[in-house]
Each structure stands twice: as structure tokens, then as C-alpha cells.
N, C-alpha and C positions, 0 to 999 in steps of 0.2 A: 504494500500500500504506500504512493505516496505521502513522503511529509509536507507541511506546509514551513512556508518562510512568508514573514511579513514582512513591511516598514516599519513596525510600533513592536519589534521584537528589543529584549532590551539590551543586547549586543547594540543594535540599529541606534538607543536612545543615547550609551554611553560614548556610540562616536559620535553623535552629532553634538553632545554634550563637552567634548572633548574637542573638538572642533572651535565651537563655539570659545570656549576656555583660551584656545589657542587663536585667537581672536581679538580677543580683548588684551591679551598680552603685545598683540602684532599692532593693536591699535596706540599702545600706551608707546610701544616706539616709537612707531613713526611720528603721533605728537612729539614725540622729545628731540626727533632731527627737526624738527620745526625750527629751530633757531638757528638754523647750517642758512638759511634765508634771508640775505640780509635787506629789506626794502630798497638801501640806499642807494645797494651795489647787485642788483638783480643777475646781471649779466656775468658776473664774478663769482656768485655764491651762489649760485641754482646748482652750476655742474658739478660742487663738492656734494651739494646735498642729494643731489641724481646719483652719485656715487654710493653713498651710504644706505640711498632707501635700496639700492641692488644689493647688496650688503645684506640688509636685513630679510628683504624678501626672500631672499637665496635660504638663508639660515633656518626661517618660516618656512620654507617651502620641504624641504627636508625634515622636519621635523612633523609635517602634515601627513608626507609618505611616509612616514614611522607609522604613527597614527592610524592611517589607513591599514598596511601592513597589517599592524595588528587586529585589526577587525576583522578582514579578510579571514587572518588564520582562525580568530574564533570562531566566526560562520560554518566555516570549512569542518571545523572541528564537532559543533554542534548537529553537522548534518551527516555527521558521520561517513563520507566518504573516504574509499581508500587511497592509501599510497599516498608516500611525502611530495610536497611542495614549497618551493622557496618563491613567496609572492617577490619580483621584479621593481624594485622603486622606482617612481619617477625620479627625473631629474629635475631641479628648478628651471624657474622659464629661462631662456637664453637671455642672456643683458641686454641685447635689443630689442626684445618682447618687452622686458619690464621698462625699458627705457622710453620707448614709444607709447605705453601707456601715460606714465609717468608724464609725460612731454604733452599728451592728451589732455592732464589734468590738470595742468600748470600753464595751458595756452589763453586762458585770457586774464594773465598776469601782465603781459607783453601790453603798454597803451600801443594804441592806433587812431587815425587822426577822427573825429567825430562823423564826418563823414562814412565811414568805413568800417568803426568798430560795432559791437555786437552791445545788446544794452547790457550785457555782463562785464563788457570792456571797458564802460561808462561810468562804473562804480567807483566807488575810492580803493584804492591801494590797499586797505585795510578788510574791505569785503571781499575784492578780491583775492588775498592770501585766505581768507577762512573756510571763503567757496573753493578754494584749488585744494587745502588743506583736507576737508571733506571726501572731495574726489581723489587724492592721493590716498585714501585710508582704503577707498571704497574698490578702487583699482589692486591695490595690494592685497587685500581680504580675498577679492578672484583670483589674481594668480596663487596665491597661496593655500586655497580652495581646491583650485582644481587639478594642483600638484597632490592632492592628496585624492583625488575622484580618480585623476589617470592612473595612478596606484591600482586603485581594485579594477577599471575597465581593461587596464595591461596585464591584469592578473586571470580575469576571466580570458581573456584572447587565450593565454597559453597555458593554462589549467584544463587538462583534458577532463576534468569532473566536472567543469563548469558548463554552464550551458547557455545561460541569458546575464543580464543582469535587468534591473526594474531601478526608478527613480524614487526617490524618496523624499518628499516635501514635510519643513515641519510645521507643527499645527497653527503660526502665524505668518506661515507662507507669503506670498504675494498669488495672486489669480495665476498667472503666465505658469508660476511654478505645480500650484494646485491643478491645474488641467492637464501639462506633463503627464505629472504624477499618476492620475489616472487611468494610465495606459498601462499599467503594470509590468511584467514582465518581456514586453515584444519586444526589447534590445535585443539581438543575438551575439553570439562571442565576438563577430567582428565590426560589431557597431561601433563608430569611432565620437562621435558626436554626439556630446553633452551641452547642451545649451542651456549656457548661464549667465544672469548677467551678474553687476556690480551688488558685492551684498547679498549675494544668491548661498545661504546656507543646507541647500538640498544635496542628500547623498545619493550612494552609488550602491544599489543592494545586491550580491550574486546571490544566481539562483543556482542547485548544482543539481546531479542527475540526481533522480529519484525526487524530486522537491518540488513543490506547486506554487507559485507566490498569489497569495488574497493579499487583498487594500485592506489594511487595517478600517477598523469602524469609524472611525471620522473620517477617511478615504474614501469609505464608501458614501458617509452623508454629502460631501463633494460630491460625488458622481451621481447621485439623485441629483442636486442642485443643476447638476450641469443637463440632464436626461431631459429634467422638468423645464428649465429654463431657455438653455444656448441651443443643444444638438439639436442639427437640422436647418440653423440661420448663417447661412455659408456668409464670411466673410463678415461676419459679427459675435462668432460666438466667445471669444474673450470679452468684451465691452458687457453682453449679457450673462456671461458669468459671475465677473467684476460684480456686476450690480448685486445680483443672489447672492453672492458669498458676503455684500457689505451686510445686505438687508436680514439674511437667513441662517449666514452661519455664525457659530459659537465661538470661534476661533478666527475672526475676521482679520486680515493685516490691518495695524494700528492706522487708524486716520482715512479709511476706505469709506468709514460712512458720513 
């Protein structure tokens, strides 16, 4: 008889929990390179401080694929599959990965003459650094995220016990993630693409032989919401999700309603 695997299994809660944790640690850094930025001398002190957040991300970023690692193995472990395995770590992003983000998040620090700037460019220097400051946390949180998702996704590819993997959204997800999510298990081992974006705390769950993955029961009150609501309005059904999950669900993302 197959077993079942969930997303609300608590393997599942203590990595996202763990994740999260290593989060807030990666956020309390990069506030503290905040002052590698010097307003006066912007052109002078960005590229020391561009240096150091690759620094940290990198550090983060391995430490995620630990993380993952380990869950993986207890997955593996709980579902009792044979024969040894050495789950494959990612590598952190490349420096021009992180750099280009990085560069993304810090572009309208840059004035530009009124004509041409953006009303975020318009701002004082002071909003400016705090909006770039945001986006630099939020940029770093992904690559540091998804160093630890391509962990398990590189682990299912070459784990000949594995079979799928499924997405795993948590209970104050965003919509985009919660509609994912409910697709359960239809990754297969060489699905490469995880879409996420900035801020995106959703895992990466293997499924392996013998094993059936169910939506956990708030999973599934989503998947009413979405049955009742969206499926079936092609090219609207996120906007009408959105709305049901501000109005209906329990676990709404903060500030949706």
C-alpha cells in the first residue's frame, strides 16, 4: 500500500521553520552592511558594499543547502526507501547572478535629470537608500532560498527512489504561491523550474516510490476556494483567487484584505 507525504508533514514545518530562522539572521546582515553606503560618495562605496553582500549571500547560500540536505535525508528516511544516498549541494548563485540582482535593487539610487527619472528616482536620497535597502534584503532572501530548493530539486533529478517533487506554500503565503501549491505532486524528477519570486518562503517536497503526496487540509480549503471561485476564468484566475483567499481564507497574506 502506498504511503502518503504531505506539505504540513513536520519534517516539511521544521525546514520551513528553519529557513525562515535563517532569514532573519541573513536579514540582520545585510542591515549591518548598510553603512558600507556612503550617500556622499555613492559611486565609491556601492562596489565595496556589492562586495560584501556576495560575501554574505554566498555564506547564506550554503548554509541553506545544508539545511535543505538535511530534510531531504529525513524525508528519504521516513519513507523508508532503500539504499544510501548523498543528497548533491547546490552551489551559491554565481557573483554575477547576485551582482545583477543586487545592481536591480540599488538602480534608483542613481539621480537622473526630472525629465527622465522614475517617481522613485524623484525621492530624496534618504527614501531612496531605504527602498533599495528593502529590495536588497528581499533579492538576497531568493537567492538564498532557492540555493536551498535546488538542493532537494538536484536531489530528486539523481535519487533513483525519487520520483516527483510537489511545492509547498506556507499558511500566509501570497495567492501566486497558494495556486502553485495546489498542483501537488506533477513536478517530475527533471522539472527544473521553480518559480519564485522576492520573499517567496515556499519549499520543495520529494515524493519517492511507493509514496502519494495529499494537500494538507488548508491546501485543500485553497483548492475549494480556487474550484469555487477562479477555475474556468482563463486569464483571471489569480486576480479571482486573490480576492477569495482575502475574503474566505483563514490564513490570508497580511494586508490582502
Amino acid at each position: 500500500m502506498a504511503t502518503t507525504v504531505s506539505d504540513s508533514s513536520d519534517d516539511a514545518a521544521r525546514f520551513r521553520a528553519a529557513q525562515i530562522g535563517l532569514t532573519r539572521l541573513l536579514v540582520r546582515d545585510v542591515r549591518g552592511l548598510r553603512r558600507l553606503i556612503l550617500p556622499s560618495r555613492l559611486r565609491e562605496s556601492v562596489p565595496d558594499w556589492l562586495a560584501a553582500m556576495n560575501l554574505v549571500v554566498a555564506q547564506y547560500s550554503r548554509t541553506s543547502a545544508a539545511l535543505a540536505a538535511e530534510f531531504y535525508d529525513a524525508q528519504r528516511e521516513a519513507a523508508g526507501v532503500p539504499g544510501p544516498f548523498t543528497v548533491p549541494l547546490a552551489d551559491p548563485p554565481p557573483e554575477e547572478q547576485t551582482t545583477a540582482s543586487l545592481r536591480w535593487a540599488t538602480k534608483d539610487l542613481w539621480p537622473r535629470e526630472p525629465e527622465v527619472a522614475t517617481p522613485a528616482q524623484l525621492e530624496s536620497l534618504d527614501v531612496r537608500l531605504e527602498q533599495a535597502e528593502k529590495k536588497a534584503e528581499q533579492v538576497a532572501q531568493k537567492l538564498v532560498a532557492d540555493t536551498g530548493r535546488g538542493t532537494v530539486q538536484a536531489a530528486v533529478r539523481q535519487d533513483r527512489q525519487a520520483t516527483a517533487w510537489a511545492r509547498s506554500a506556507a499558511r500566509g503565503a501570497c495567492a501566486f504561491c497558494k495556486m502553485l501549491a495546489l498542483r501537488g505532486a506533477v513536478f517530475a524528477q527533471d522539472t527544473a523550474d521553480f518559480r519564485a519570486h522576492d520573499g517567496c518562503h515556499c519549499g520543495v517536497i520529494p515524493v519517492f516510490r511507493g509514496q502519494r503526496f495529499e494537500l494538507s487540509p488548508h491546501a485543500r480549503e485553497w483548492e475549494r476556494l480556487y474550484r469555487e471561485y477562479a477555475q474556468g476564468h482563463s486569464g483571471d484566475q489569480l486576480r479571482r483567487f486573490r480576492l477569495a483567499l482575502a475574503e474566505h481564507d483563514s490564513n490570508p497574506l497580511p494586508g490582502s484584505s
